[in-house]
N, C-alpha and C positions, 0 to 999 in steps of 0.2 A: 655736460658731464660725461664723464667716461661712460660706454653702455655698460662693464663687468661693475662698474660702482654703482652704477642705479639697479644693475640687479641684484648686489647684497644689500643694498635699501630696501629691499621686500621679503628678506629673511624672514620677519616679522608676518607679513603676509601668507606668505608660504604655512607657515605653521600654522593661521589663522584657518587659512585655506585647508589642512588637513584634518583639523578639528571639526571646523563645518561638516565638513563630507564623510567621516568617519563614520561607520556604521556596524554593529556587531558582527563577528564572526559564526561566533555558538560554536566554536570545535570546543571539544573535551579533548584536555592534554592528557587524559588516562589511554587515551584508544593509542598514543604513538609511545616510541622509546626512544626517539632522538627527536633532531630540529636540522634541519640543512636550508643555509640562506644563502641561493644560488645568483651573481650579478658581479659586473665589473667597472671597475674606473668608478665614477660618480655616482652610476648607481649601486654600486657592492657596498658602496664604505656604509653604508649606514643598517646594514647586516651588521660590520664588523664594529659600529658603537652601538647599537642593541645589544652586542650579545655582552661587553663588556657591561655598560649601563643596571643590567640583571643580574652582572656577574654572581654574586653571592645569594639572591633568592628565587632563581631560574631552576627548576626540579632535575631538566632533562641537559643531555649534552649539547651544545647547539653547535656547529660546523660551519664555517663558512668558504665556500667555493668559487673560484673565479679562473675555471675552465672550461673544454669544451663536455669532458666527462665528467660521471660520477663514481664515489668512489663503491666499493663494493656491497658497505653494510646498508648502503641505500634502499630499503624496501618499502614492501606494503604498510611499516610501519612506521616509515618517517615522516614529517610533516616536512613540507619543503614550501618554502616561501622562493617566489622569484620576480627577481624588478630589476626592469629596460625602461628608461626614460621614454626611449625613441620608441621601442617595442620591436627595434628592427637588428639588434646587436645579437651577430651571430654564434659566437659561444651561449651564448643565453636558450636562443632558441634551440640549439644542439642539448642541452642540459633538460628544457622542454620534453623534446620528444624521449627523450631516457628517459625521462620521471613518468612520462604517462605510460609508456609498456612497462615499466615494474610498477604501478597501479598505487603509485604514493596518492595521497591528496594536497594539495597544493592553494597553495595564496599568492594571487600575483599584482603586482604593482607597476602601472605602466601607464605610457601618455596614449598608448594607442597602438601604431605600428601591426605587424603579423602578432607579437605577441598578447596583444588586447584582443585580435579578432580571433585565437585562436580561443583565450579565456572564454568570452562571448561564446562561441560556437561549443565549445564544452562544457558550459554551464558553470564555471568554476569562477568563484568567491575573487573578484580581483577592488582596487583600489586605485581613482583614476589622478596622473597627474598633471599639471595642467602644463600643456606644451607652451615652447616660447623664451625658454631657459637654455645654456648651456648645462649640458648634465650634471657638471660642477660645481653649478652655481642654484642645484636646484633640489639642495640637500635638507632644506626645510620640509619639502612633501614629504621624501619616501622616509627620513628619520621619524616624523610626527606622526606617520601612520605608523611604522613600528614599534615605537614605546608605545601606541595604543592596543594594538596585537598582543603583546608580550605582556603589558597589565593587563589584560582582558585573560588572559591565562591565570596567570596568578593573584586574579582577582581582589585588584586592587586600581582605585581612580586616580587618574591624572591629570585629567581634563582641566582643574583648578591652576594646576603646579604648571599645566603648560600654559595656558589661558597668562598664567601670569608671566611666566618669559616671554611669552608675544609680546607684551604691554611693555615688558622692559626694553625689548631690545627691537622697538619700533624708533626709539632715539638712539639714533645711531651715532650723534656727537661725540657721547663717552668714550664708546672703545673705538673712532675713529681717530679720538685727540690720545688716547692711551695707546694705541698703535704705530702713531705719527712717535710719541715719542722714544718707541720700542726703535725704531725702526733709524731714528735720528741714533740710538747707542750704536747700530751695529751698521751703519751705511758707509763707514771708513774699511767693514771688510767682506762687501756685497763681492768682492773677486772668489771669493772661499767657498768651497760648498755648503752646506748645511745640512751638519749631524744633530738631529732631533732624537732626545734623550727621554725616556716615558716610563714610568714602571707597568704594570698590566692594564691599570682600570683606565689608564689614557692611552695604554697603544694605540687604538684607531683614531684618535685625535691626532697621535704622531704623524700616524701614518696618514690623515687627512689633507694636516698642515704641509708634510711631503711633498704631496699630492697635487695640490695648489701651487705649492714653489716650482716643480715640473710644470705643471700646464700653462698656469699662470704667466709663469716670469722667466721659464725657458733655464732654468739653472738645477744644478744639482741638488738632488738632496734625499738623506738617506735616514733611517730611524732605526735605531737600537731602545732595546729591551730590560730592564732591570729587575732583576738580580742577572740574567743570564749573560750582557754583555761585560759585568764584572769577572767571566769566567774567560772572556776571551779579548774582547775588541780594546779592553783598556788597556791589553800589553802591547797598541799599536799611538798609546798617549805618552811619546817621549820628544825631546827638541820642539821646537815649533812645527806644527801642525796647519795646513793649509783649511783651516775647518773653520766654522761659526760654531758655534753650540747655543741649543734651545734645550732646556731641562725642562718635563713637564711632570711635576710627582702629586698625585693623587693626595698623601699624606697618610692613605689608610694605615700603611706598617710602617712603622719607625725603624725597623731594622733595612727596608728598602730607600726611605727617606736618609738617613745616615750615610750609606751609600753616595747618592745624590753630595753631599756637604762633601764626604773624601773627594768626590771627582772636581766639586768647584776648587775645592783647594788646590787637587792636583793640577789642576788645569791652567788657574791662577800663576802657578812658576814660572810659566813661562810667556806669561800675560794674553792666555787667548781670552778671548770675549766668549763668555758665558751670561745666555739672558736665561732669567730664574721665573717659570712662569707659575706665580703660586696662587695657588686657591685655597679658600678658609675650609671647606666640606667637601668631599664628592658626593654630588649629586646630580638631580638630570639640570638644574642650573646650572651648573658647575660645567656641565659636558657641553651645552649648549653655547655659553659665553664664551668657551674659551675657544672654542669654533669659532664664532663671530668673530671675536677677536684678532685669531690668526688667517682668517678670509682676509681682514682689511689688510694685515702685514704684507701677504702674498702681495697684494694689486701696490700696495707701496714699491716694495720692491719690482714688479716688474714696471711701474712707473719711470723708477731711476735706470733701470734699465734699457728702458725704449724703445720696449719689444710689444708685440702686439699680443694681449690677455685675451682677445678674443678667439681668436683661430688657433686650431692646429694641423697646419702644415703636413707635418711628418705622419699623425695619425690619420688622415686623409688623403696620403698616398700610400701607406700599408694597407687601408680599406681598398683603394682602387687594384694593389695591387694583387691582393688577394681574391677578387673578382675574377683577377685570368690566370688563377693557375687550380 
């Protein structure tokens, strides 16, 4: 079996694995007036579905960064969460050492690396993940400890609700045969890029699936926004369109969902392929599966492509090169 398919067969693991380990925090979210969730590539995304995940019962602004800086209202009273797989990803640790001379408090989340020994050596509250993953593919830890941070704030249990997507999505059949057949509508226009379509509470799923199709299967792929791309990119939907489209709508507003229906129809005119990825609720189910989901698409796709899912190349020559200059 492929090694990137036997390791989304332990999605289910992964989460198991962060629940095991998971251990209180004790911060009081009175002492801060924002949240900054500092990380990039594989390990940023799951900043960026936490913060939606909470979207609507989260108190404080939450931010999410994926540079070498920070930004200026960064202070003694933000709370800054940070997580490097490796523990050795250099924007990360630049963001590190900022947070500690403006004397924020921090949670960090890491396999080890300088960023674990630095946590270690400063006493500071971190969350261990287990190495042996590509960062990518190893989105079950660092997401499964942050919805546990984040209900641990807003003081509410999850432990059940996750405990139970483990158990679901340890059979990885279903959405391996519902993938396969996703993936059989749109494989006549795998030459296309892929514009991934999300209202708010799925952007970081957008932007995950994205994510995947880049590393994964070496192809383009780009994600817009709703309402806001109604204000711009749609006046680039005219003749035929070198594009796939994946819609992903929450369902929460009907006036964003409506949306959604004008684009498939528009879209329809001219017969491009639109796959509708719909869910009954948003919930952290709902965030969870549909992940799943578009992890196995990804690895289809770069399948048919017959490109290799596990390396990358290009980012392992930016790292080297960046070493000498």
């Amino acid at each position: 079996m492929n090694i990137q398919h036997e390791a989304l067969k332990k999605f289910s693991y992964q989460i198991e694995f962060a629940l095991k380990n998971y251990s209180a925090h004790g911060m009081d979210l009175s002492k801060y007036t924002n949240v900054m969730i500092g990380g990039l590539g594989g390990s940023g995304i799951g900043g960026r579905l936490v913060k939606n995940i909470f979207l609507d019962e989260f108190p404080l602004p939450v931010e999410c960064i994926a540079d070498y800086t920070l930004p200026g209202y960064v202070n003694k009273n933000t709370l800054v969460l940070l997580g490097s797989y490796s523990g050795n990803t250099e924007e990360t640790l630049a963001m590190y050492a900022e947070v500690k001379e403006r004397g924020c408090d921090m949670i960090i989340l890491t396999g080890g690396g300088k960023l674990g020994a630095l946590a270690t050596e400063n006493n500071i509250k971190q969350y261990f993940l287990e190495p042996g993953f590509q960062p990518r593919m190893a989105l079950g830890f660092s997401l499964t400890y942050l919805v546990q941070i984040f209900a641990e704030f807003v003081k509410k249990d999850v432990a059940n609700e996750l405990k139970a997507i483990a158990e679901k999505v340890a059979d990885t059949a279903p959405y391996e045969e519902e993938m396969m057949e996703a993936f059989n509508a749109i494989k006549s226009k795998l030459a296309h890029k892929f514009i991934i379509v999300t209202d708010a509470y799925f952007e970081a799923t957008g932007i995950r699936f994205a994510q995947q199709i880049q590393e994964n299967a070496k192809h383009e792929a780009f994600t817009h926004v709703l309402p806001e791309a109604n204000h711009n990119v749609i006046e680039s939907y005219y003749g035929n369109i070198s594009s796939l489209f994946i819609f992903i709508d929450s369902g929460k507003n009907e006036r964003v969902s409506a949306r959604f229906e004008f684009l498939t129809n528009l879209l329809g005119v001219e017969n491009h392929k639109v796959i509708n990825m719909a869910v009954n609720e948003f919930d952290l189910d709902a965030v969870y599966e549909m992940i799943h989901r578009l992890d196995w698409l990804s690895l289809y796709v770069s399948d048919f492509r017959k490109v290799d899912s596990l390396n990358v190349p290009n980012i392992a020559s930016l790292k080297e090169y960046l070493e000498t200059v």
